[in-house]
gemmi code that builds the backbone of each chain (N, CA, C; Angstrom):
import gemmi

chains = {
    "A": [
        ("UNK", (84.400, 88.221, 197.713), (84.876, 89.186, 196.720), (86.299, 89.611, 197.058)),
        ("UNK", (86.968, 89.727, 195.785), (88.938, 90.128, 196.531), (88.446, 91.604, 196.927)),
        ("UNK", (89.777, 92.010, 197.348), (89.763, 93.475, 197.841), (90.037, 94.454, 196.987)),
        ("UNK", (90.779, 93.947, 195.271), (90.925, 94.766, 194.615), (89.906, 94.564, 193.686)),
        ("UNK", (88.678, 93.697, 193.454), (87.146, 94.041, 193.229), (86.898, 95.450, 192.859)),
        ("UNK", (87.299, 95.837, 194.504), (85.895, 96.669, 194.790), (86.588, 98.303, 193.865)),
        ("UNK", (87.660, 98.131, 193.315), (88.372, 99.834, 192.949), (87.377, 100.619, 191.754)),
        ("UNK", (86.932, 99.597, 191.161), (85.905, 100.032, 189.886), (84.759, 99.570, 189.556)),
        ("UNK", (84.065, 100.249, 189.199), (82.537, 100.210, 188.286), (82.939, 99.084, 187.079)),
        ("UNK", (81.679, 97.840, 186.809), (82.398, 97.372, 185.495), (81.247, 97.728, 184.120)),
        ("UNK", (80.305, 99.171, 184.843), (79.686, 99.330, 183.817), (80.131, 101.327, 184.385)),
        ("UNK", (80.912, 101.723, 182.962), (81.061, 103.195, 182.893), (80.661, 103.968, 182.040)),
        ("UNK", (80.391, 104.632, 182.351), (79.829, 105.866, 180.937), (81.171, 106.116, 180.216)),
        ("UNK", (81.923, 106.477, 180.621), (83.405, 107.041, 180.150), (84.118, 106.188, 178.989)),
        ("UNK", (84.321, 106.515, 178.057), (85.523, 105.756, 177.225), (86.334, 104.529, 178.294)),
        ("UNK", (86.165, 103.682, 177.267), (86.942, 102.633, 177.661), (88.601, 102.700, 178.122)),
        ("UNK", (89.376, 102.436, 179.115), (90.836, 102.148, 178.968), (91.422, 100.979, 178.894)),
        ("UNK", (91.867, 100.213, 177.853), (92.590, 99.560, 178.624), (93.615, 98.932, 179.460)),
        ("UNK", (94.584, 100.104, 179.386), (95.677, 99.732, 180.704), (95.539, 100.075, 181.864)),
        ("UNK", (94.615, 100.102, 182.386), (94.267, 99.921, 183.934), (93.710, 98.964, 184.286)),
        ("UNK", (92.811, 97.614, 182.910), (92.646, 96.444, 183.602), (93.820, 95.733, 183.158)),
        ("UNK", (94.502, 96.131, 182.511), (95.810, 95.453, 182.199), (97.289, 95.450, 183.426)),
        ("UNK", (96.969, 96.838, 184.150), (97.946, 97.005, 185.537), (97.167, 96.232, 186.469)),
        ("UNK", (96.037, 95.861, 186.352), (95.086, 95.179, 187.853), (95.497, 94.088, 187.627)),
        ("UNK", (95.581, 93.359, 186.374), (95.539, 91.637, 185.971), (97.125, 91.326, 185.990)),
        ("UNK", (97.972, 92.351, 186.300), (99.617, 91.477, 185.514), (99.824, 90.756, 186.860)),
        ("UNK", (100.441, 89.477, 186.683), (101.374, 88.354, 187.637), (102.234, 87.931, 186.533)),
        ("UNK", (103.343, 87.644, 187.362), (104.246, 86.818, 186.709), (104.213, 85.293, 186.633)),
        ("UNK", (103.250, 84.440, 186.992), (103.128, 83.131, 186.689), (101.805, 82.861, 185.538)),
        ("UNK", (101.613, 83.731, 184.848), (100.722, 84.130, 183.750), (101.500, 84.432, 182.522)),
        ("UNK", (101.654, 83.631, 181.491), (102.173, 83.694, 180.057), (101.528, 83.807, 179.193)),
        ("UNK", (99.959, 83.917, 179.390), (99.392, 84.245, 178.320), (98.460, 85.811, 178.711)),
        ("UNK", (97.879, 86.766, 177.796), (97.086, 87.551, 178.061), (95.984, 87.623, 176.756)),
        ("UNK", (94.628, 87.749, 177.345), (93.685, 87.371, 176.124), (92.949, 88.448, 176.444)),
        ("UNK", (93.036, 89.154, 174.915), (91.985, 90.639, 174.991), (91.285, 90.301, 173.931)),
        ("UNK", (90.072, 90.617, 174.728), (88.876, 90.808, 174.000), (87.959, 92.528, 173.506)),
        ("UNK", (88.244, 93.256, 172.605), (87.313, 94.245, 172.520), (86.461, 94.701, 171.457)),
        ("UNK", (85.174, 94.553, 172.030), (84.348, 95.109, 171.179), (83.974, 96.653, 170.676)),
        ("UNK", (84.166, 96.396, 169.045), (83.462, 98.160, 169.013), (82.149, 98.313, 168.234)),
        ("UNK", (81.929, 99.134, 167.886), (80.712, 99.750, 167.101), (80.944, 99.442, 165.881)),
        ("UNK", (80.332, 99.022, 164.976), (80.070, 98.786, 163.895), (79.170, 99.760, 163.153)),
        ("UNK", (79.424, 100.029, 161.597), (78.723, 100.797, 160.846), (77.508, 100.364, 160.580)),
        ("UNK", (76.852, 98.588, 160.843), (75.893, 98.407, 159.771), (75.577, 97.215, 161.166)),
        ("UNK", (74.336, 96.533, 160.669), (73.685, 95.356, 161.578), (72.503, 94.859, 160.574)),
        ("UNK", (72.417, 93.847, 160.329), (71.820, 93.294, 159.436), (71.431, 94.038, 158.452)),
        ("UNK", (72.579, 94.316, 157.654), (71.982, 94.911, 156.444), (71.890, 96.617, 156.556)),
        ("UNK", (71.810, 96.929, 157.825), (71.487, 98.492, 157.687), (72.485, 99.138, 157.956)),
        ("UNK", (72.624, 100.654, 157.509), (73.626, 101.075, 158.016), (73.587, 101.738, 159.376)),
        ("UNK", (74.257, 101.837, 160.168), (73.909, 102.442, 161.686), (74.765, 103.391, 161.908)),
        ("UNK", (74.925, 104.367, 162.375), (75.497, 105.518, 162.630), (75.753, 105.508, 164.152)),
        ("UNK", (75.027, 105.370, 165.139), (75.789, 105.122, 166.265), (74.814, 104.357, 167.198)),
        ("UNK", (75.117, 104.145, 168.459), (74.291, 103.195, 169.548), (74.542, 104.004, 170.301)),
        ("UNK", (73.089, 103.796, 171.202), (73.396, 104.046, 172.772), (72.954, 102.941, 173.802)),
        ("UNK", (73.934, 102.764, 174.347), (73.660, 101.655, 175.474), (73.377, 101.956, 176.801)),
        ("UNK", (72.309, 101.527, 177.490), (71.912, 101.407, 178.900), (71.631, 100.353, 179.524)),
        ("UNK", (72.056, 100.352, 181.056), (72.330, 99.569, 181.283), (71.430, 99.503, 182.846)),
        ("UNK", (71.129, 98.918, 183.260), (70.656, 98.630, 184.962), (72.444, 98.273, 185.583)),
        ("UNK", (72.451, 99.247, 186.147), (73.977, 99.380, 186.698), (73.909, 98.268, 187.686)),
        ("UNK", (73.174, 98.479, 188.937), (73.685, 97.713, 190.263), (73.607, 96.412, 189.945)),
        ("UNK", (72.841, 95.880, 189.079), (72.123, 94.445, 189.166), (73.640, 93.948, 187.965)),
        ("UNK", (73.783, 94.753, 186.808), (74.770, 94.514, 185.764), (75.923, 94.122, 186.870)),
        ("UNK", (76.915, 95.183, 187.603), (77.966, 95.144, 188.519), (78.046, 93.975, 188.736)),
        ("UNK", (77.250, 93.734, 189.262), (76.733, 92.395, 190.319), (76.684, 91.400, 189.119)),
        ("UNK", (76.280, 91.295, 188.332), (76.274, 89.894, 187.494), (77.971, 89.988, 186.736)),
        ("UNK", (78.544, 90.848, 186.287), (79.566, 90.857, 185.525), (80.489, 90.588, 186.375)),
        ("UNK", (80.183, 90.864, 187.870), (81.384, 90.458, 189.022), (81.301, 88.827, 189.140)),
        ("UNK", (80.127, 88.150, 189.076), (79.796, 87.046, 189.331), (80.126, 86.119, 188.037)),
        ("UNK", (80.258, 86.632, 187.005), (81.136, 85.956, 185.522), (82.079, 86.045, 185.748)),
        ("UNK", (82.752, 86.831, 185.889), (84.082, 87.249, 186.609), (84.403, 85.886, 187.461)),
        ("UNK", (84.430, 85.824, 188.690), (84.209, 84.739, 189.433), (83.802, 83.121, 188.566)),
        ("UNK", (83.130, 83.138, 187.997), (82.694, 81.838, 186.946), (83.668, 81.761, 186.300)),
        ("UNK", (84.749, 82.565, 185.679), (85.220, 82.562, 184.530), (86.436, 82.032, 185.134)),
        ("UNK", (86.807, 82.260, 186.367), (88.599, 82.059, 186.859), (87.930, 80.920, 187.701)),
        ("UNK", (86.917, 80.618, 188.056), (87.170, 79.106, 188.659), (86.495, 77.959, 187.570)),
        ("UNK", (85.805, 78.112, 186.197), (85.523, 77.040, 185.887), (86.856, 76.344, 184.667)),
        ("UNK", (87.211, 78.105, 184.797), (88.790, 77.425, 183.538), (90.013, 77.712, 184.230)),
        ("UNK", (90.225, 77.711, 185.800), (90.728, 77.617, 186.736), (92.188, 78.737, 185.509)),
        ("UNK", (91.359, 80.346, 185.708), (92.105, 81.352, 184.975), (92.621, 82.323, 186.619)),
        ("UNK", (93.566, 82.437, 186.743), (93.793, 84.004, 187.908), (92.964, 84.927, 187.671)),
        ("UNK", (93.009, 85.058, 186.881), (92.623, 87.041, 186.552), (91.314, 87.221, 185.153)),
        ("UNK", (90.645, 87.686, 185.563), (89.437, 88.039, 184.412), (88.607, 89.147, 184.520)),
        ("UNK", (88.718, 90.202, 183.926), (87.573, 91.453, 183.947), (87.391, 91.681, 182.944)),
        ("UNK", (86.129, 92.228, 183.188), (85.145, 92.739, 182.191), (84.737, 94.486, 182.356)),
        ("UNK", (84.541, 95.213, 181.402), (83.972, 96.222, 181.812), (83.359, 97.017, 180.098)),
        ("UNK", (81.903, 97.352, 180.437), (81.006, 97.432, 179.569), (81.017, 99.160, 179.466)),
        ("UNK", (80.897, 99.723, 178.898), (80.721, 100.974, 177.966), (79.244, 101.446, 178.479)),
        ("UNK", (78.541, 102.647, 178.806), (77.084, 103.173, 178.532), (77.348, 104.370, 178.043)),
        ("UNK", (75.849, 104.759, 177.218), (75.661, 105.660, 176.708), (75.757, 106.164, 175.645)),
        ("UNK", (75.852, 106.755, 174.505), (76.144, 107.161, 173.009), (77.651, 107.206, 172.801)),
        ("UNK", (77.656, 105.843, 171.843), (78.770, 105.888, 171.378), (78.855, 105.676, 169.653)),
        ("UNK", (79.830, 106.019, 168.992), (79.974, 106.337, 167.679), (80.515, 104.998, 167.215)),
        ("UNK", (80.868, 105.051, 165.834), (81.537, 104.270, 165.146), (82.861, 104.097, 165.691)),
        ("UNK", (83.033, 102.926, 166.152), (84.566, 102.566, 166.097), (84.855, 102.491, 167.993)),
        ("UNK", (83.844, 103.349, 168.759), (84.395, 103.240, 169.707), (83.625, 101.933, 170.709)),
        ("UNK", (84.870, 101.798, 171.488), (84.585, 100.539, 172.210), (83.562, 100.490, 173.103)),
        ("UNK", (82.726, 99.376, 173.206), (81.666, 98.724, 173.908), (82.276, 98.196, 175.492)),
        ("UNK", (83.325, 97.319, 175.002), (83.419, 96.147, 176.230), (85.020, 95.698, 175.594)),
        ("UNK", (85.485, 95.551, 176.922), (86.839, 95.048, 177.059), (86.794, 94.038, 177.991)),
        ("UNK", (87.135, 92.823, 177.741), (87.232, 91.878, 178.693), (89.114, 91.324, 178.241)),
        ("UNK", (89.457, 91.072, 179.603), (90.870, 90.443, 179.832), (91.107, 89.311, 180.775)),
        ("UNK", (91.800, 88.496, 180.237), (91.725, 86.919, 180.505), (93.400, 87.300, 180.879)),
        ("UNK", (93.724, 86.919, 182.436), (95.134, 86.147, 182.320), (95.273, 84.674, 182.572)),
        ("UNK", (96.563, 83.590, 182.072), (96.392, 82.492, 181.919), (97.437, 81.850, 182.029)),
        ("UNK", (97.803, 80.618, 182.730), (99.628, 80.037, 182.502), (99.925, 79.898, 180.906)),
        ("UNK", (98.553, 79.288, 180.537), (98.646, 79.300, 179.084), (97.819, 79.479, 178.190)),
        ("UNK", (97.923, 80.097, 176.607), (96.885, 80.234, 176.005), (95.654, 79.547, 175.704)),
        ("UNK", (95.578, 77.588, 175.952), (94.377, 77.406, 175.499), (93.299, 77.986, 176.319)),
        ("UNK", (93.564, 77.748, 177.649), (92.367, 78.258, 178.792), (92.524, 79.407, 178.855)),
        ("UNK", (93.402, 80.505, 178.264), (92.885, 81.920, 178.263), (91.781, 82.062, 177.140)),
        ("UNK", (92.487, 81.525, 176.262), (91.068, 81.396, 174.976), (89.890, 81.111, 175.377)),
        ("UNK", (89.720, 80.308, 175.934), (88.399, 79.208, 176.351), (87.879, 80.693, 177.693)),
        ("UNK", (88.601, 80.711, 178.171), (87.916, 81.735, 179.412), (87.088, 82.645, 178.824)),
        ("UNK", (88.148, 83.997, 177.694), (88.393, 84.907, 177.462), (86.503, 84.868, 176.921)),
        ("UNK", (86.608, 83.790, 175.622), (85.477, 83.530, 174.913), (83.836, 83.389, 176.086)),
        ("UNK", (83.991, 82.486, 177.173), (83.122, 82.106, 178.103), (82.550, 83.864, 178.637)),
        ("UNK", (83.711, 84.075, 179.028), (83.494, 85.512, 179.639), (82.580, 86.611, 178.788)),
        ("UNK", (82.914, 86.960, 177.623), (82.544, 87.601, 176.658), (81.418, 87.437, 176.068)),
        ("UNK", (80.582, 85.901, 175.974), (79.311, 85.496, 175.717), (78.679, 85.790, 176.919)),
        ("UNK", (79.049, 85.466, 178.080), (78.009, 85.093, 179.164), (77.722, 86.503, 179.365)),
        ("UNK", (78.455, 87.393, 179.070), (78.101, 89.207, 179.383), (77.156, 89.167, 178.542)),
        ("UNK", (77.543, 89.052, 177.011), (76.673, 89.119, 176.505), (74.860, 89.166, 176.518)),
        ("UNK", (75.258, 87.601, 177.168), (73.539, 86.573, 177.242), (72.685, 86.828, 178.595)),
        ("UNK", (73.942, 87.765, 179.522), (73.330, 88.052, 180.867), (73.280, 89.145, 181.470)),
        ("UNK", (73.975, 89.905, 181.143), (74.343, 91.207, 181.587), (73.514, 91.916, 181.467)),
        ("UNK", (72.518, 92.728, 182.326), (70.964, 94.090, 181.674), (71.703, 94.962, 180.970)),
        ("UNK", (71.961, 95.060, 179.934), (72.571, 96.244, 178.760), (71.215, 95.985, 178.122)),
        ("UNK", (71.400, 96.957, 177.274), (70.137, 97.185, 176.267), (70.888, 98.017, 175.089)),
        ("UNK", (70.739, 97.818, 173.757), (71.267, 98.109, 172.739), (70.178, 98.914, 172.199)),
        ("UNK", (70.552, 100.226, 171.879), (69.659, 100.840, 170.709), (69.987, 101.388, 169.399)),
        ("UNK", (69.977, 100.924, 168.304), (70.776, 101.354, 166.862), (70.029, 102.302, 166.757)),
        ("UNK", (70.773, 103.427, 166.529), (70.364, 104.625, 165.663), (70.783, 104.317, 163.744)),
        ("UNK", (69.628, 105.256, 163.083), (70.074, 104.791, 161.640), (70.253, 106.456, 161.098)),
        ("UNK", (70.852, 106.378, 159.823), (71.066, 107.683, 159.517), (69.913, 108.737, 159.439)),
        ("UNK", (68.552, 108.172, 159.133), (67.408, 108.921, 158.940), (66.953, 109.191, 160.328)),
        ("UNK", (67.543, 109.005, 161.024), (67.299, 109.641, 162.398), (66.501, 108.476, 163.641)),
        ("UNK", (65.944, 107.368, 162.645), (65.469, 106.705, 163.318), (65.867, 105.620, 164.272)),
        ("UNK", (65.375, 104.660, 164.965), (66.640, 103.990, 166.122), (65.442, 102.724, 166.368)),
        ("UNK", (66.215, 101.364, 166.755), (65.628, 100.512, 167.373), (66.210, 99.836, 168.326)),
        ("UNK", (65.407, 99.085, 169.290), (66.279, 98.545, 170.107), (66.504, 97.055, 169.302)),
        ("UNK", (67.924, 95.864, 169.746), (68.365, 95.278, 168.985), (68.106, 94.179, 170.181)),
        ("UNK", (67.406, 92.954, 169.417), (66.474, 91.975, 169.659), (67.752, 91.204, 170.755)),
        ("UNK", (67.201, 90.182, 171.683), (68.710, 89.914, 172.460), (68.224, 88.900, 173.155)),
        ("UNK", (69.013, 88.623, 174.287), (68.915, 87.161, 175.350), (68.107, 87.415, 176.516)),
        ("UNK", (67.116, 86.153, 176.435), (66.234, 86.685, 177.986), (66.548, 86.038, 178.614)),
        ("UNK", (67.122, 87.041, 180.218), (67.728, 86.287, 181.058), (66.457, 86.040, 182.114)),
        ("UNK", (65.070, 85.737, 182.009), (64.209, 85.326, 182.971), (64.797, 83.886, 183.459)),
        ("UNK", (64.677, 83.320, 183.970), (64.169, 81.851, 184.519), (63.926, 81.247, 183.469)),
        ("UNK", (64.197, 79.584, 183.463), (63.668, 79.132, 182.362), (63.618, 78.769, 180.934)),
        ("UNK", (64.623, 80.015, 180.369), (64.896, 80.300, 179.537), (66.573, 79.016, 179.126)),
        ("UNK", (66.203, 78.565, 178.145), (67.646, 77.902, 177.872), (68.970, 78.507, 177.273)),
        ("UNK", (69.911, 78.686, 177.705), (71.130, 78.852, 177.170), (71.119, 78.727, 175.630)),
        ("UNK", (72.179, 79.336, 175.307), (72.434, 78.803, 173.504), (73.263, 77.658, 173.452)),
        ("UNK", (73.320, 76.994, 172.922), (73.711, 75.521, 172.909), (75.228, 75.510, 173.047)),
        ("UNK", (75.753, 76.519, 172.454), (77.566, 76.510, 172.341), (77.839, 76.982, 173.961)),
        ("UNK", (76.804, 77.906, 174.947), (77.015, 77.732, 176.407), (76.925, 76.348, 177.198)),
        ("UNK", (75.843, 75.956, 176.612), (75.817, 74.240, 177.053), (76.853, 73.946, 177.410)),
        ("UNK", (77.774, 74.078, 176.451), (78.672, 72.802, 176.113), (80.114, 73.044, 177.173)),
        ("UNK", (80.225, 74.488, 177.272), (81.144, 74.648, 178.294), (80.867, 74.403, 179.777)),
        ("UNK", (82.404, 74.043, 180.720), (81.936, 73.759, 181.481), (80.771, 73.735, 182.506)),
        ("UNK", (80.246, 73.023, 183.240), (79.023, 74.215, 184.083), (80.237, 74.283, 185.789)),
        ("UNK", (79.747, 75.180, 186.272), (80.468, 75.458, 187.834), (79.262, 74.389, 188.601)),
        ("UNK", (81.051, 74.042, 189.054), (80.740, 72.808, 190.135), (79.772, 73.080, 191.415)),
        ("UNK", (80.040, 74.349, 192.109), (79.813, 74.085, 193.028), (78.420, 74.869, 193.401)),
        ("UNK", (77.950, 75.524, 192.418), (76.381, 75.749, 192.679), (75.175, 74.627, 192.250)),
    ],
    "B": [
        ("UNK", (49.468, 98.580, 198.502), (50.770, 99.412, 198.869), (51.205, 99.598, 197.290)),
        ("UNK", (52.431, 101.030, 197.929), (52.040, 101.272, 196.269), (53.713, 101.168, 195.779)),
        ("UNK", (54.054, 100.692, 194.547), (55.194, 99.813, 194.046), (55.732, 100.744, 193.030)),
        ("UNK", (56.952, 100.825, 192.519), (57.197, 101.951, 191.209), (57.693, 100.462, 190.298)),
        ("UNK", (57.290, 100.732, 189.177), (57.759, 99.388, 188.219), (58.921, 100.781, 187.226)),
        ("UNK", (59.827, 99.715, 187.109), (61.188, 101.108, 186.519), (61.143, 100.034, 185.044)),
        ("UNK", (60.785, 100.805, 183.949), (61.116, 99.837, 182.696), (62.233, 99.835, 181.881)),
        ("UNK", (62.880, 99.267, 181.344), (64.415, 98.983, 180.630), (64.164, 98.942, 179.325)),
        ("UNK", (65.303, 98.789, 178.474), (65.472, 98.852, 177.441), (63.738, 99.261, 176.777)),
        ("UNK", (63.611, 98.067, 175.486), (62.500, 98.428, 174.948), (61.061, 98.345, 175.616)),
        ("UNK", (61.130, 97.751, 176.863), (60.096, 97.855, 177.573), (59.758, 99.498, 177.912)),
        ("UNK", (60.938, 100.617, 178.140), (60.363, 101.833, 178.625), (59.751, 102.611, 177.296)),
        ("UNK", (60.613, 102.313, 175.931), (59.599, 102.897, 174.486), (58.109, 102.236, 174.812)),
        ("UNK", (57.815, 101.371, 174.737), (56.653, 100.307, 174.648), (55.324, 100.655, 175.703)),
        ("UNK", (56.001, 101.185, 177.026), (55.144, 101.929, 178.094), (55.115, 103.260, 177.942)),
        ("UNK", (56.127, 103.884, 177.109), (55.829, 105.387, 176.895), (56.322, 106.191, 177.810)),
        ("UNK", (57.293, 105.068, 179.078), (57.976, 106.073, 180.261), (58.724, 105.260, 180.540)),
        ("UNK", (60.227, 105.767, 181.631), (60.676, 104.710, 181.845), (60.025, 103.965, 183.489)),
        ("UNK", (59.314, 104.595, 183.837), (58.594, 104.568, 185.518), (57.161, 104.593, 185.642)),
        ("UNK", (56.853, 103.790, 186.705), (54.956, 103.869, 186.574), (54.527, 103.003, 188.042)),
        ("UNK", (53.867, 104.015, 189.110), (53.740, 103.533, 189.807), (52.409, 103.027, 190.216)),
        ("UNK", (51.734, 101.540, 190.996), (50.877, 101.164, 190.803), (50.609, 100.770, 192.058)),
        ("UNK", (49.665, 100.722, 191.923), (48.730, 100.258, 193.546), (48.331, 98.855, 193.495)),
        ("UNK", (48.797, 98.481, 194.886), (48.524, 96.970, 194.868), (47.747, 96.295, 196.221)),
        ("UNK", (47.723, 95.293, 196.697), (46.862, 95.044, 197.787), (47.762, 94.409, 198.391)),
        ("UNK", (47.701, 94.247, 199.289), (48.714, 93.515, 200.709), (49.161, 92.358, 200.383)),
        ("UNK", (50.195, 92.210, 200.646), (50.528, 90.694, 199.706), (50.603, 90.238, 198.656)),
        ("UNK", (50.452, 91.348, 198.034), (50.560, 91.257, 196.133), (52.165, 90.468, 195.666)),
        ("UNK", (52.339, 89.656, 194.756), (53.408, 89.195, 194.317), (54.129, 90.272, 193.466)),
        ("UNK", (55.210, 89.950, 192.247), (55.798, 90.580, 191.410), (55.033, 90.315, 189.766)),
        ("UNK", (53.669, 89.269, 190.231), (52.984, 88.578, 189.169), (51.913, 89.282, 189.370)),
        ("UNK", (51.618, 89.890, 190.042), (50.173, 90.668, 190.853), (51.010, 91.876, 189.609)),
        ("UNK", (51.777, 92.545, 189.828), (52.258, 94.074, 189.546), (52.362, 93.687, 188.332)),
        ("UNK", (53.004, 92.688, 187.475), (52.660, 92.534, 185.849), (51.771, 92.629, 185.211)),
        ("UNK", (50.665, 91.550, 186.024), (49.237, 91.666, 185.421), (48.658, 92.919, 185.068)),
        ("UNK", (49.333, 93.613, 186.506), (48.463, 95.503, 186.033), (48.901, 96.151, 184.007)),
        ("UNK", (49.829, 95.070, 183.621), (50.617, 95.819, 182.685), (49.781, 94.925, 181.379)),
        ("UNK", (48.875, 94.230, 181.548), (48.706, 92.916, 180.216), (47.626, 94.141, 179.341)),
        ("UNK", (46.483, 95.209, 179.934), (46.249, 95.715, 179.281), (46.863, 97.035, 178.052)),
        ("UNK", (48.316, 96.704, 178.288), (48.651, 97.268, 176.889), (49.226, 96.261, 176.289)),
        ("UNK", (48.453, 96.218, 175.282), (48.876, 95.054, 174.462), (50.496, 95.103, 173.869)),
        ("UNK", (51.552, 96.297, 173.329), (52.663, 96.266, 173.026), (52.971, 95.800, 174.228)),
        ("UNK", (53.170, 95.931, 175.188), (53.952, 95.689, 176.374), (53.727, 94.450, 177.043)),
        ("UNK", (52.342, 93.801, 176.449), (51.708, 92.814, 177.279), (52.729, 91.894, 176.206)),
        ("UNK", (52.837, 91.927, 174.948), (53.306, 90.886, 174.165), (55.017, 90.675, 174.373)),
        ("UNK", (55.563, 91.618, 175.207), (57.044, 91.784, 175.772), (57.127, 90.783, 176.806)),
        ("UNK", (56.202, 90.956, 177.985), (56.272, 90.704, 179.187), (56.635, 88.746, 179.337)),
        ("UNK", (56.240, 88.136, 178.784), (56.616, 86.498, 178.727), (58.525, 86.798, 178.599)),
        ("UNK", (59.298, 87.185, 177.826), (60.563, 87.680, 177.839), (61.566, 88.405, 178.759)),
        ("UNK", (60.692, 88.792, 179.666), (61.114, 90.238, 180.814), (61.240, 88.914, 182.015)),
        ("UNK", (62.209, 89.335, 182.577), (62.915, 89.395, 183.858), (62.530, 90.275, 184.841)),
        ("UNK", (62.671, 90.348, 186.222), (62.375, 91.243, 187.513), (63.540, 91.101, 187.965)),
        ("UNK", (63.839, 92.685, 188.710), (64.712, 92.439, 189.553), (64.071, 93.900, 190.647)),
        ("UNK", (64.626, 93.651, 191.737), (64.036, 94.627, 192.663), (65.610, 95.019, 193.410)),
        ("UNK", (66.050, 96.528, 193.115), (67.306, 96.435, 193.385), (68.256, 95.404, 192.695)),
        ("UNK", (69.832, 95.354, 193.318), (70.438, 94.125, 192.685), (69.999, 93.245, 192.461)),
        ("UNK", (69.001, 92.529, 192.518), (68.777, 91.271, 192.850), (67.305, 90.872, 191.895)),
        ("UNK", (67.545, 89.811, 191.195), (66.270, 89.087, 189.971), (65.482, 88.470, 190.990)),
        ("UNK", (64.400, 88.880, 190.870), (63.284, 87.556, 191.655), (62.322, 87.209, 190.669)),
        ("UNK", (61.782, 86.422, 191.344), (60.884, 85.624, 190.605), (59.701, 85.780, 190.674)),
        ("UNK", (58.596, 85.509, 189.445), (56.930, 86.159, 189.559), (56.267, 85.829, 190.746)),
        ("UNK", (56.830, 85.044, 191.788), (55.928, 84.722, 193.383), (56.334, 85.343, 194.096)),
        ("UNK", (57.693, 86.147, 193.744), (58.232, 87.188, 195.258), (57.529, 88.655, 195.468)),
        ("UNK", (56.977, 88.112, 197.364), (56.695, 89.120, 197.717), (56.717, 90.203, 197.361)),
        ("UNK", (55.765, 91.595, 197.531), (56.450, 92.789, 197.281), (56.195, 93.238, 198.667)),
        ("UNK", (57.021, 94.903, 198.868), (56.650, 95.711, 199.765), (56.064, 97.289, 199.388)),
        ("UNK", (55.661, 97.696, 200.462), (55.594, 98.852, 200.075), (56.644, 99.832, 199.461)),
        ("UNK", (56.972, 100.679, 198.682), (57.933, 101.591, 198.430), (58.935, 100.675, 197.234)),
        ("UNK", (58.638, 99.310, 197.120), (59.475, 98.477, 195.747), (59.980, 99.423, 194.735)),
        ("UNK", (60.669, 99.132, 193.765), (60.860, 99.340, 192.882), (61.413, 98.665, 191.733)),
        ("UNK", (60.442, 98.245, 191.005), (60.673, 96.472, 190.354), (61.324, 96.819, 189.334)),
        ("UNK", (62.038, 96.398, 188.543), (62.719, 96.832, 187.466), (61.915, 95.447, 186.890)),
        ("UNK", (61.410, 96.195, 185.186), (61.225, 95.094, 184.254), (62.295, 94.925, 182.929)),
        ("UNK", (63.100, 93.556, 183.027), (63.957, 93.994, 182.250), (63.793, 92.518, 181.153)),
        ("UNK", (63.342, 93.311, 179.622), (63.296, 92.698, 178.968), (64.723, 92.157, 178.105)),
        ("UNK", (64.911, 91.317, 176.956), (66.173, 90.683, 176.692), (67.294, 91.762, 176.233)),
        ("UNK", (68.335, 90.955, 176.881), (69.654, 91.991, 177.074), (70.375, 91.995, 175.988)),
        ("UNK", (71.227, 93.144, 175.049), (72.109, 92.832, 174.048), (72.871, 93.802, 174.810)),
        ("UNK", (73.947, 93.335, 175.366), (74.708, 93.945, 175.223), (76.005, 93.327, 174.389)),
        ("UNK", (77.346, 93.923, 174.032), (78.709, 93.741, 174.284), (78.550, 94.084, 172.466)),
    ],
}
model = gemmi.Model(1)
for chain_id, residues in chains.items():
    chain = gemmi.Chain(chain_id)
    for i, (resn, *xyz) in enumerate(residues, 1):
        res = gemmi.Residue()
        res.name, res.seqid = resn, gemmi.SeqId(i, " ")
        for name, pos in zip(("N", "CA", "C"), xyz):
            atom = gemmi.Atom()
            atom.name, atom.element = name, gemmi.Element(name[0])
            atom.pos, atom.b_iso = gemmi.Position(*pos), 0.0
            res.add_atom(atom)
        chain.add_residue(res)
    model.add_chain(chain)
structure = gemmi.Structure()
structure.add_model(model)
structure.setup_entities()
């Protein structure tokens, strides 16, 4: 793990920033920068949603989003890649997840940026719960990361890491 | 020995808590401590989907437990 790893949580309760993973990631042999952020949406299949709350299994999350992290800068041989996920009640509009890709050049920041951003997705213990205006809430159907379980086919297809 | 199972997302609606601790026999697996869970049927029909992890770390339905565990059952993830 580097040494500047260890300065932050990549799962916070707190509003998102992002120029502090943007001061962690700058080098000057990096010409491209690829931001990724997700927010809240009004509606999800059809319904309208008023806000989410997300929870998360922190230590085990840390630990896997550090380890994408790591996947993400050696399989698209990127410098710099973080992620950091949002918990707790959040409203319309505000951000979930910020992930940042640095890159010599844009195609493999793209390709990272994207890798990075699914694999949180498909792996990360978050748990989504839509609230609806009538007060009612569900949790929102998702990826099981047991054993066993196959990837979605568009993960297939990207590289796999060599060396596990 | 006795184990706390910690439940996640829709697994803790589905058990009605997010925590539930259970008694097990010496050498019980993480497949021993599920089984205790098949008689509720909402939760039993989750459990093929759910993941373990004990602390940081996912194990698998043959790993050991100890006394004082605390298994996290974590069914499928949406986040981002």
């Amino acid at each position: 793990m580097r040494a500047d790893d260890l300065d932050y949580s990549r799962i916070q309760p707190e509003p998102l920033a992002l120029e502090p993973l943007l001061l962690a990631t700058e080098r000057p042999d990096c010409g491209a920068l690829a931001i990724f952020a997700g927010a809240v949406r009004n509606h999800h299949e059809g319904a309208a949603v008023s806000h989410l709350i997300y929870t998360a299994h922190a230590a085990l999350c840390d630990k896997i989003i550090r380890s994408i992290e790591q996947e993400t800068r050696e399989q698209f041989n990127v410098p710099e890649c973080r992620i950091v996920h949002r918990v707790g009640q959040l409203g319309i509009g505000d951000v979930a997840i910020y992930a940042v890709v640095r890159a010599p050049h844009r195609a493999e920041a793209f390709a990272a940026l994207r890798y990075a951003v699914d694999s949180t997705k498909h792996r990360a213990p978050i748990w989504k719960e839509e609230f609806y205006p009538d007060g009612s809430s569900s949790f929102v159907s998702g990826c099981c990361i047991a054993d066993g379980f196959e990837p979605p086919e568009y993960l297939k297809q990207l590289p796999q890491k060599a060396n596990t | 020995m006795n184990v706390e199972l910690q439940f996640w997302g829709v697994t803790a609606r589905l058990a009605g808590s997010d925590r539930r601790r259970v008694t097990l026999t010496e050498n019980a697996t993480v497949a021993d401590a599920i089984e205790l869970l098949r008689g509720d049927a909402a939760l039993a029909k989750e459990l093929p989907r759910c993941a373990y992890a004990i602390g940081a770390d996912l194990v698998a339905l043959d790993h050991p437990l100890s006394e004082g565990d605390e298994l996290s059952v974590l069914p499928p993830v949406s986040g981002g």
